[in-house]
N, CA, C and O atoms as a GROMACS GRO file, in nm:
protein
  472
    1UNK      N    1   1.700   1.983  -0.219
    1UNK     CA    2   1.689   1.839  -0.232
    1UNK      C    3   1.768   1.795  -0.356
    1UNK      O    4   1.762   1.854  -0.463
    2UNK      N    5   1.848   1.676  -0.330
    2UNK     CA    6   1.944   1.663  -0.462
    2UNK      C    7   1.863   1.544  -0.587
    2UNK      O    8   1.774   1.462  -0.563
    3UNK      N    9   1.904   1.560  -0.664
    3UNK     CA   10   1.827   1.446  -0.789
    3UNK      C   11   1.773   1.342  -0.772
    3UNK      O   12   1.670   1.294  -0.821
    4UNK      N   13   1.888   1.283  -0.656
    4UNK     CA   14   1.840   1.127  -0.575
    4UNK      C   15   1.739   1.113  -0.497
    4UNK      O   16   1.647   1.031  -0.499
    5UNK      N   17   1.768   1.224  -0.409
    5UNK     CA   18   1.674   1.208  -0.308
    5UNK      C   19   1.499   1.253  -0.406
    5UNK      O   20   1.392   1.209  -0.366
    6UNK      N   21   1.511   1.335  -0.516
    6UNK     CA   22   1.386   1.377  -0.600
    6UNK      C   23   1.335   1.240  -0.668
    6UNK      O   24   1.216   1.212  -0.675
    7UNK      N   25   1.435   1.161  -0.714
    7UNK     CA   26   1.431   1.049  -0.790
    7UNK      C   27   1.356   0.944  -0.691
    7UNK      O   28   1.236   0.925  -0.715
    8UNK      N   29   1.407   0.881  -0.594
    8UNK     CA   30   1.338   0.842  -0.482
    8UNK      C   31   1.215   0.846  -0.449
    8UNK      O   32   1.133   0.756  -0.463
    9UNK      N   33   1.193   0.983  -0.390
    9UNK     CA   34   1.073   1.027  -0.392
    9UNK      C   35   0.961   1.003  -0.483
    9UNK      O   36   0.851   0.966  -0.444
   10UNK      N   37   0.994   1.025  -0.613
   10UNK     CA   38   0.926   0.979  -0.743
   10UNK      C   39   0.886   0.808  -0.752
   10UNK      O   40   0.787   0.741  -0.780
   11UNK      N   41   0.994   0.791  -0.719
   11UNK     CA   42   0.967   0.597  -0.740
   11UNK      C   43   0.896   0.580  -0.675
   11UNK      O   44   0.812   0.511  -0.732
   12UNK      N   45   0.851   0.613  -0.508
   12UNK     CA   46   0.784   0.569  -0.443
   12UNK      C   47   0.662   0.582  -0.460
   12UNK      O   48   0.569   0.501  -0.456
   13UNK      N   49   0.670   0.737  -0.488
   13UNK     CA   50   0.539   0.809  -0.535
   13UNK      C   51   0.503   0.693  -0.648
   13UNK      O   52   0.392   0.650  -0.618
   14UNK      N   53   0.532   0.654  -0.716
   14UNK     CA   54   0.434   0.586  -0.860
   14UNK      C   55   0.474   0.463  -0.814
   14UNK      O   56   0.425   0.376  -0.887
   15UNK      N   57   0.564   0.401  -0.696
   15UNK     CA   58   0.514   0.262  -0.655
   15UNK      C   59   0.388   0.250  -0.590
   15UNK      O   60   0.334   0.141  -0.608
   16UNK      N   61   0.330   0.328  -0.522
   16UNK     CA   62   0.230   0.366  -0.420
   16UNK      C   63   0.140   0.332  -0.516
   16UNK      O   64   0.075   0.228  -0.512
   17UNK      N   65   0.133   0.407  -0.595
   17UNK     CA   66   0.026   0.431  -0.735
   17UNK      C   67   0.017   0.307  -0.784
   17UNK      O   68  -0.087   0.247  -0.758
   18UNK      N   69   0.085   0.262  -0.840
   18UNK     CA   70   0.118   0.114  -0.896
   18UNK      C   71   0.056   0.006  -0.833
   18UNK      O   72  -0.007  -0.079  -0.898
   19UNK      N   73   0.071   0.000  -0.672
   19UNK     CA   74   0.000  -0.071  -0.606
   19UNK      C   75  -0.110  -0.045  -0.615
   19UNK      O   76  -0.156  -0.118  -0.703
   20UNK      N   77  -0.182   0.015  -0.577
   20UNK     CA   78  -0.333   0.101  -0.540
   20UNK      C   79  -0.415   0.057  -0.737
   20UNK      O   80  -0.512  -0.013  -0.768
   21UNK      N   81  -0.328   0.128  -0.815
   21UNK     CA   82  -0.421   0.087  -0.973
   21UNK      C   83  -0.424  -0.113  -0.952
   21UNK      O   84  -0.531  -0.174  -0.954
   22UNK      N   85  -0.301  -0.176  -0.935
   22UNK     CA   86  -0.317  -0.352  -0.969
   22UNK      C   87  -0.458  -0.377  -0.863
   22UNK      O   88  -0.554  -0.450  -0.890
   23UNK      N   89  -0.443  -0.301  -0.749
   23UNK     CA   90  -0.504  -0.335  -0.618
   23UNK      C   91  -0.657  -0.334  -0.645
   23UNK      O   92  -0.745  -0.401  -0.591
   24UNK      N   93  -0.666  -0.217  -0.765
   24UNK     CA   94  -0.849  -0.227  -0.767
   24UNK      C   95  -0.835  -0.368  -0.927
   24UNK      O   96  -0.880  -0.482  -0.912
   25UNK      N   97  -0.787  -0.335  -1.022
   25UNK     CA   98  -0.774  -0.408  -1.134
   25UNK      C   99  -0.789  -0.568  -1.056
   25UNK      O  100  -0.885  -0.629  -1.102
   26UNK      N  101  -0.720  -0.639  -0.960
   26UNK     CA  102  -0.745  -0.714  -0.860
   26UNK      C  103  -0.888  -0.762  -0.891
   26UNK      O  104  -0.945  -0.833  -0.973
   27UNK      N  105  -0.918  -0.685  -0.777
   27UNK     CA  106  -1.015  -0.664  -0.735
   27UNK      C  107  -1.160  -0.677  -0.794
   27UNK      O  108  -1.260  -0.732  -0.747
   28UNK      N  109  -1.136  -0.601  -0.925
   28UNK     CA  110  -1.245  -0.628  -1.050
   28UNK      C  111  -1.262  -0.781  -1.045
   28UNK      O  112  -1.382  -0.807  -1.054
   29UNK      N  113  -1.199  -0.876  -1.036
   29UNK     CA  114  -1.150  -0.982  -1.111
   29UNK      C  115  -1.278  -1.104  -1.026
   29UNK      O  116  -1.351  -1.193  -1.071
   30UNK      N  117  -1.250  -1.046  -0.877
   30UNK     CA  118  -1.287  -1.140  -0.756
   30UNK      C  119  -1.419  -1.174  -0.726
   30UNK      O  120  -1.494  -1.079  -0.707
   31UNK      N  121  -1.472  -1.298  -0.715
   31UNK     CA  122  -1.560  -1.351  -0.698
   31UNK      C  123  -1.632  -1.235  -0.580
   31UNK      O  124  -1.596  -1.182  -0.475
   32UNK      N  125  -1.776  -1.232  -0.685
   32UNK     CA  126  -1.892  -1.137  -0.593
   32UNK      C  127  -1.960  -1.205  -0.450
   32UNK      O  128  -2.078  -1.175  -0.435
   33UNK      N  129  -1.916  -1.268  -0.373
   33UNK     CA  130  -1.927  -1.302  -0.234
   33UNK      C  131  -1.957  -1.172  -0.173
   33UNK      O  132  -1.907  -1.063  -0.199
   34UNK      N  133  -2.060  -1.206  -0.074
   34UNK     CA  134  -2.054  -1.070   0.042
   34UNK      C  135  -1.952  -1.052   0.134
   34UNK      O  136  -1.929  -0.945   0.190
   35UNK      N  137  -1.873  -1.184   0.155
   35UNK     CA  138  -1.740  -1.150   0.220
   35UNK      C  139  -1.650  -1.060   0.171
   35UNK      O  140  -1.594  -0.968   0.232
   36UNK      N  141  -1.636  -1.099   0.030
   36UNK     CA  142  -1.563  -1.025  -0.117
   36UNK      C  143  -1.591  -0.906  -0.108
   36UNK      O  144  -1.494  -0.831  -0.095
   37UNK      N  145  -1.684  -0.864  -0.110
   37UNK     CA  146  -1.732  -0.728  -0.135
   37UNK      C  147  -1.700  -0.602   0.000
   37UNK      O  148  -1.661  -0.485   0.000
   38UNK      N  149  -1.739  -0.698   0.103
   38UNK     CA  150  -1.701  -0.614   0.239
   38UNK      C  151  -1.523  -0.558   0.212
   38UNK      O  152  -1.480  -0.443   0.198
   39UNK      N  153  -1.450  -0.687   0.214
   39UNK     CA  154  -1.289  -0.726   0.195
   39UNK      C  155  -1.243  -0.655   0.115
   39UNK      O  156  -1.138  -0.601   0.150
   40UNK      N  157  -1.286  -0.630   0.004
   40UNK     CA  158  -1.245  -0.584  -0.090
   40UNK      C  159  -1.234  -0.417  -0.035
   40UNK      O  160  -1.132  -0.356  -0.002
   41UNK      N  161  -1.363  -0.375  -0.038
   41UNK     CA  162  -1.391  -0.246   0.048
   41UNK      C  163  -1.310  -0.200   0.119
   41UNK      O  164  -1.277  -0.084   0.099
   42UNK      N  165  -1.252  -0.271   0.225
   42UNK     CA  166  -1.122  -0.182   0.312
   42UNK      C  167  -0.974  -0.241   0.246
   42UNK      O  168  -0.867  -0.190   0.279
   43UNK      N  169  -0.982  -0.336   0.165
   43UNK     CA  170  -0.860  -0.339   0.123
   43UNK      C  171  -0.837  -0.232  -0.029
   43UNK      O  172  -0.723  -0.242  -0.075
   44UNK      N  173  -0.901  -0.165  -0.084
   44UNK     CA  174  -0.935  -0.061  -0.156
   44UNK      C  175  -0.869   0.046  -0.092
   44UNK      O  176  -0.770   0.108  -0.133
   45UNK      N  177  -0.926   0.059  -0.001
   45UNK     CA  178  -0.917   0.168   0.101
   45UNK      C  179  -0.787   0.217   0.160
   45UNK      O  180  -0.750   0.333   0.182
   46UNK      N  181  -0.730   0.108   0.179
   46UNK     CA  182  -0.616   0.047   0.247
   46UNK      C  183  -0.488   0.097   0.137
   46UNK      O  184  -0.403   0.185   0.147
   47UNK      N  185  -0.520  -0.001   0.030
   47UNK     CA  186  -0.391   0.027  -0.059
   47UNK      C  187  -0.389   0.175  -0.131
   47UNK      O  188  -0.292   0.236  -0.176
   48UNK      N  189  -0.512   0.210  -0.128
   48UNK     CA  190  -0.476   0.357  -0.149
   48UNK      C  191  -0.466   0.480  -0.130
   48UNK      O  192  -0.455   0.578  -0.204
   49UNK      N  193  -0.476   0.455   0.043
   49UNK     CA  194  -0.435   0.548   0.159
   49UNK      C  195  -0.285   0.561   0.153
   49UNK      O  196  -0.231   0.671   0.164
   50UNK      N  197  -0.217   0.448   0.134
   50UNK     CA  198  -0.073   0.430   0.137
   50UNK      C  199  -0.012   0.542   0.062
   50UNK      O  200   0.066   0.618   0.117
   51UNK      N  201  -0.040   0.552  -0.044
   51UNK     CA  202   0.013   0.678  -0.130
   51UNK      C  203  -0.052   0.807  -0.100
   51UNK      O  204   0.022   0.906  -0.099
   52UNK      N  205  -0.155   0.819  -0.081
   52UNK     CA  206  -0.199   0.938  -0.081
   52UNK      C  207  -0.154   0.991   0.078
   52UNK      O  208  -0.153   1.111   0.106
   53UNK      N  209  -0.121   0.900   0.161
   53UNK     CA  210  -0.031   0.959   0.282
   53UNK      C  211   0.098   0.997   0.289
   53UNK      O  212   0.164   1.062   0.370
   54UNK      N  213   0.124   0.929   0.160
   54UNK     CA  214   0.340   0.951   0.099
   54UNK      C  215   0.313   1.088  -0.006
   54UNK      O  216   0.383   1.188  -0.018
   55UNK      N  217   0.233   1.066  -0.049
   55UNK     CA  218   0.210   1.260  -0.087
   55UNK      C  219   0.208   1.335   0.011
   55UNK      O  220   0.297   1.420   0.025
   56UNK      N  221   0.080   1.317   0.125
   56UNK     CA  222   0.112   1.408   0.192
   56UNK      C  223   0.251   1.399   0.291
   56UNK      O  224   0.310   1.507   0.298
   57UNK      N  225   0.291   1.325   0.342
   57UNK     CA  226   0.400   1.327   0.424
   57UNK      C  227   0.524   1.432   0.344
   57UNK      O  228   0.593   1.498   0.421
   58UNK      N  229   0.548   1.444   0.216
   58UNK     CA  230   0.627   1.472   0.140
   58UNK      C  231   0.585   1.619   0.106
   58UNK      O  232   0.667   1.687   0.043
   59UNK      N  233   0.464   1.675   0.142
   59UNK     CA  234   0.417   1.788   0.127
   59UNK      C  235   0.435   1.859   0.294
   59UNK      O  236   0.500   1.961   0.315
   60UNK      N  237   0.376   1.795   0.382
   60UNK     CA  238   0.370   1.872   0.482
   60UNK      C  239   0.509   1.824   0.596
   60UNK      O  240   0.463   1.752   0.685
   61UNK      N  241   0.639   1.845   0.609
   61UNK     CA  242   0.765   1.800   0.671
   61UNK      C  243   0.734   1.825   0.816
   61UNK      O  244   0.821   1.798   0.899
   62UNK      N  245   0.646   1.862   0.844
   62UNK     CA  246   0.605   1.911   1.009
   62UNK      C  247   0.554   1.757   1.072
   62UNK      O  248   0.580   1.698   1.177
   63UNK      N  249   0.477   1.727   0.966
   63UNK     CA  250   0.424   1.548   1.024
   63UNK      C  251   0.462   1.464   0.905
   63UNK      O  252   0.378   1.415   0.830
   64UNK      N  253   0.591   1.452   0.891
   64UNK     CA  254   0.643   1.342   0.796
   64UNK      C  255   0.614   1.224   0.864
   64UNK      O  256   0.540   1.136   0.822
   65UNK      N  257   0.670   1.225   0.960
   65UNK     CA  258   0.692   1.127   1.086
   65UNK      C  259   0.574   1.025   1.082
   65UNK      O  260   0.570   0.903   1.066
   66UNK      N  261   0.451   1.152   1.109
   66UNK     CA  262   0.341   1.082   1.150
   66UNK      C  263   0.274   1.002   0.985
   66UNK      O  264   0.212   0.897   0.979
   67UNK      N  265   0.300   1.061   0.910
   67UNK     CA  266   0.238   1.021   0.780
   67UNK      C  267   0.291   0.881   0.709
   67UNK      O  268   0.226   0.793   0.653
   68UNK      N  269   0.445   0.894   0.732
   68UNK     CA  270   0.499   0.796   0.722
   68UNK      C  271   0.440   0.651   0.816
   68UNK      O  272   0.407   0.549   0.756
   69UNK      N  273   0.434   0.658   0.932
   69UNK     CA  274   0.388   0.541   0.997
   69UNK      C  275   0.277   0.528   0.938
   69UNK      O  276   0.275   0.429   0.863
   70UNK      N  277   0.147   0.609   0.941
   70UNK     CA  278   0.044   0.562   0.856
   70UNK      C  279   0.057   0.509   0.732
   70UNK      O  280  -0.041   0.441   0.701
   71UNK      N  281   0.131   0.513   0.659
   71UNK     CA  282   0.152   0.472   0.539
   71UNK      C  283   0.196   0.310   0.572
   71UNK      O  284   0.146   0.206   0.528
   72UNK      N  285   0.275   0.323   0.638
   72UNK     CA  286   0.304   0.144   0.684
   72UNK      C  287   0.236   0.061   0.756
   72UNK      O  288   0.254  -0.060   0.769
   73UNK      N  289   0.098   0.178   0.837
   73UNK     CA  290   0.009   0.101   0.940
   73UNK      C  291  -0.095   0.025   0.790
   73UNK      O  292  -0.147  -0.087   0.789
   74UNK      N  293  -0.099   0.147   0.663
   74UNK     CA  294  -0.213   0.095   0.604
   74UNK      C  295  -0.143  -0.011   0.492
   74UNK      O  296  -0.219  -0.085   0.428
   75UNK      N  297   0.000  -0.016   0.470
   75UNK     CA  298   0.054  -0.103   0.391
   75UNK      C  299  -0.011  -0.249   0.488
   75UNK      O  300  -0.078  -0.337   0.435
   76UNK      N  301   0.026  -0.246   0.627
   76UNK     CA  302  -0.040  -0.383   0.706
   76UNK      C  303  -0.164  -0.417   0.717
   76UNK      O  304  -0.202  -0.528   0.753
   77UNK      N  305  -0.250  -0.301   0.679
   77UNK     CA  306  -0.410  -0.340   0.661
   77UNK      C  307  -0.416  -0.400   0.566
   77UNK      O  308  -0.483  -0.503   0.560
   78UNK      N  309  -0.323  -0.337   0.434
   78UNK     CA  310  -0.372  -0.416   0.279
   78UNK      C  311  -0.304  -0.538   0.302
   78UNK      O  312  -0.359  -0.627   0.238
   79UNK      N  313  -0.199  -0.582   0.372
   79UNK     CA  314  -0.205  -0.745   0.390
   79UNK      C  315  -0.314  -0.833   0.420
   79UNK      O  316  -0.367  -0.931   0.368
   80UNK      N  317  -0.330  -0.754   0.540
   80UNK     CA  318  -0.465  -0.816   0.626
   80UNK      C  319  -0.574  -0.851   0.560
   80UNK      O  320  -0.616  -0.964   0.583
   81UNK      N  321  -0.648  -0.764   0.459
   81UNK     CA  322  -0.779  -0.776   0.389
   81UNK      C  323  -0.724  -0.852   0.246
   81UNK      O  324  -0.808  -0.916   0.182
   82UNK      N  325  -0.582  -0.845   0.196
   82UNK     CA  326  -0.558  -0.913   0.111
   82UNK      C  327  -0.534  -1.058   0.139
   82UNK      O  328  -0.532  -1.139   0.046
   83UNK      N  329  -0.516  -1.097   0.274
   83UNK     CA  330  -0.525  -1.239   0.320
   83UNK      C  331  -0.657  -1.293   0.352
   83UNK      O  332  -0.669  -1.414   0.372
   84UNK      N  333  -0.762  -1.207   0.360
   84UNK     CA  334  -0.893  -1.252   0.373
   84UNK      C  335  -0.982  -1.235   0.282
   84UNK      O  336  -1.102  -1.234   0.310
   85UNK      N  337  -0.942  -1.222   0.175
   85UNK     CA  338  -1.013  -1.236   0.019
   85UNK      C  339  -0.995  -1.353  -0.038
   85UNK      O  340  -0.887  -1.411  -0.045
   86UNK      N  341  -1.131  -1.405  -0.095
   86UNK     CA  342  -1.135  -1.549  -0.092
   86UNK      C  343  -1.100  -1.527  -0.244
   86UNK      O  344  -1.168  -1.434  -0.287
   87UNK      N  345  -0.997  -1.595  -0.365
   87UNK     CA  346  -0.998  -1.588  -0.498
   87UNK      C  347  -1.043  -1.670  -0.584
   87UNK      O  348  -1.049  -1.656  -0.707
   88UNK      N  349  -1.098  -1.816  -0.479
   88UNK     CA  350  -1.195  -1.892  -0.536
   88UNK      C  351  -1.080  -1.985  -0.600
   88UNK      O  352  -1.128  -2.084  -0.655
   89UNK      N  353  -0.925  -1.976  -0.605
   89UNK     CA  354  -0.833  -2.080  -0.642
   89UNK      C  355  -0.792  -1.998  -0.754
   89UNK      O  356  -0.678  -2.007  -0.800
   90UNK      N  357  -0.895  -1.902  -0.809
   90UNK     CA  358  -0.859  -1.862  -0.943
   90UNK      C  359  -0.744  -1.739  -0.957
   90UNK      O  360  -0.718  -1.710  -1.074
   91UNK      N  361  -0.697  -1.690  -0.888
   91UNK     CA  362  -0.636  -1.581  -0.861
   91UNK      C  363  -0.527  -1.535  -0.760
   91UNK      O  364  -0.482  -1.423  -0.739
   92UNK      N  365  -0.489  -1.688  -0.687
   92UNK     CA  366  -0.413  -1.681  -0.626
   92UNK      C  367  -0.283  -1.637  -0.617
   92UNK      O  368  -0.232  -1.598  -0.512
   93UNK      N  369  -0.205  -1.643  -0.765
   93UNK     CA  370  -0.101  -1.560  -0.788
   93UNK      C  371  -0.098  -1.440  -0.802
   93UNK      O  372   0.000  -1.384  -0.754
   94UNK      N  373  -0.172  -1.381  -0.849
   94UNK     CA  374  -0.229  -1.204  -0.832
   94UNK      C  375  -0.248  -1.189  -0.666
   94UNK      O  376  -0.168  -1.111  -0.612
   95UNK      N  377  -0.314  -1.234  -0.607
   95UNK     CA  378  -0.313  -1.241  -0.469
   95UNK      C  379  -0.158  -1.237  -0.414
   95UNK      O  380  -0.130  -1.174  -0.311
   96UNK      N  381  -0.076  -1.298  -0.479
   96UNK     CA  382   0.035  -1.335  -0.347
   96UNK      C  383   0.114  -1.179  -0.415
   96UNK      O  384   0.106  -1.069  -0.361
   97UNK      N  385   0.180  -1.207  -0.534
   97UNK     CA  386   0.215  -1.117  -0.578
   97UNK      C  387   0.190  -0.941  -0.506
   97UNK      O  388   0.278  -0.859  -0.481
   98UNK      N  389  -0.004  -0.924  -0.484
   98UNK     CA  390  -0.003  -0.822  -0.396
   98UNK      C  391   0.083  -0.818  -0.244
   98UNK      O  392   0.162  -0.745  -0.184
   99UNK      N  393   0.015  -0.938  -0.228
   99UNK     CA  394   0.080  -0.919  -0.093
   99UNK      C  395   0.195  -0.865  -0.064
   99UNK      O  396   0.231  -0.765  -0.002
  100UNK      N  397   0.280  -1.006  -0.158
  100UNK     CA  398   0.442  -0.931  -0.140
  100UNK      C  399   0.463  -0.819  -0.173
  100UNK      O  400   0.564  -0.774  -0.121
  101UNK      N  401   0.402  -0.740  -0.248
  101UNK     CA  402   0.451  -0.582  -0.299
  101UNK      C  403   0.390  -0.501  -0.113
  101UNK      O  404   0.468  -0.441  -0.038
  102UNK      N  405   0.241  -0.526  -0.082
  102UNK     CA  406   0.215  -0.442   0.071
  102UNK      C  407   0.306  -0.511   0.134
  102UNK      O  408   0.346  -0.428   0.215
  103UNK      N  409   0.391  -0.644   0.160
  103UNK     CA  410   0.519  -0.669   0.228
  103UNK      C  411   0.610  -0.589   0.206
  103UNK      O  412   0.680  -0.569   0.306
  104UNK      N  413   0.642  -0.529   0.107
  104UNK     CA  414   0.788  -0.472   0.068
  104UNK      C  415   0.760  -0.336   0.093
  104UNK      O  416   0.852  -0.259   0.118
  105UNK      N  417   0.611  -0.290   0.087
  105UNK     CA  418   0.624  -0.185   0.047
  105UNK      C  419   0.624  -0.130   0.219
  105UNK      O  420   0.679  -0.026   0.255
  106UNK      N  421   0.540  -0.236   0.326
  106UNK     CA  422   0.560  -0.201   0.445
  106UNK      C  423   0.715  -0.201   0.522
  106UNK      O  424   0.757  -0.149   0.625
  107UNK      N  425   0.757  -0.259   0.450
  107UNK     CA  426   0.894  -0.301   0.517
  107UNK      C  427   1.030  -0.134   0.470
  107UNK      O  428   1.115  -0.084   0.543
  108UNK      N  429   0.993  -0.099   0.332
  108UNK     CA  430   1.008   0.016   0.321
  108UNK      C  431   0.988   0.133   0.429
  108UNK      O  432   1.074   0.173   0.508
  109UNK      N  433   0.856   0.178   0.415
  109UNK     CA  434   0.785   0.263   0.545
  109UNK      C  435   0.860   0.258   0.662
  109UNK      O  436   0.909   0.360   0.710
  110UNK      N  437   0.873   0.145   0.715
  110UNK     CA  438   0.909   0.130   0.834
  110UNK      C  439   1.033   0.131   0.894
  110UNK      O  440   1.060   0.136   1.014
  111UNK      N  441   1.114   0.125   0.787
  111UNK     CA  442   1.310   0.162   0.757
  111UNK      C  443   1.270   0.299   0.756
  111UNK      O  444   1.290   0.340   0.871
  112UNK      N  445   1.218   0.403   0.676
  112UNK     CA  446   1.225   0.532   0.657
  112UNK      C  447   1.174   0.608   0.778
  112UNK      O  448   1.216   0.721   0.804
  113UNK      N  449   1.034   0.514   0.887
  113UNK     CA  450   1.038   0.540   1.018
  113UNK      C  451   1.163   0.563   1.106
  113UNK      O  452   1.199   0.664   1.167
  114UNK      N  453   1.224   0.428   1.095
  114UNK     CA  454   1.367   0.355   1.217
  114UNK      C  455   1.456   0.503   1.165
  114UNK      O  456   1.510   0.574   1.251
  115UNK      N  457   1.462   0.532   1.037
  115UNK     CA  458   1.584   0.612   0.997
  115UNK      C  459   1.597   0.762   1.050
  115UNK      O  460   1.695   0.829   1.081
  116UNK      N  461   1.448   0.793   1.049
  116UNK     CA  462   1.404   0.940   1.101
  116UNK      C  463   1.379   0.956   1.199
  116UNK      O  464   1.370   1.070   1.243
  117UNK      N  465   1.353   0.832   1.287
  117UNK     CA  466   1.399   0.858   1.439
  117UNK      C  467   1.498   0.849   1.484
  117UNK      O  468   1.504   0.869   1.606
  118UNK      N  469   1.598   0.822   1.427
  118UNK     CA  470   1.740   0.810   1.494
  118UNK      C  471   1.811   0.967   1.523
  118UNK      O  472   1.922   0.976   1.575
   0.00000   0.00000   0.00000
């Protein structure tokens, strides 16, 4: 594997991370609603499946394939539960901000899908 492709790998690896730490820090922040609390719960879940599936995909090359799509199925969950968290008005830019990063970060995933099936 050459520097780039190690380098790469790395970025993603600690973008994953990056998301998943703001994602609970978030989260701390958000009005204690029982909606909140459910929401919060799989969007937790969600953003930090994403990485820990780009580890494994990157460990086991037999199901890259498959690890990779999961990684972009759960980048679209953390939209999902991040669009149904109520921030009470107060937090709405932390809110979007996530989003767009599980936007980018799904839109990633899903190029590195298109690319490895070709």
């Amino acid at each position: 594997m050459s520097h780039n492709e190690n380098s790469k790998r790395y970025d993603l690896e600690e973008r994953t991370f990056e998301f998943a730490k703001t994602s609970r820090a978030f989260v701390k922040q958000l009005p204690r609603t029982i909606s909140n609390l459910e929401d919060a719960k799989q969007f937790i879940r969600a953003s930090g499946s994403i990485g820990a599936n780009y580890i494994e995909a990157n460990e086991a090359n037999r199901q890259e394939g498959l690890k990779i799509k999961i990684c972009r199925r759960e980048a679209k969950e953390s939209c999902y539960w991040l669009r149904l968290i109520d921030t009470d008005g107060k937090l709405e830019g932390d809110q979007a901000q996530l989003l767009n990063e599980a936007q980018e970060l799904m839109k990633i995933f899903g190029a590195i899908v298109r690319k490895s099936e070709q």
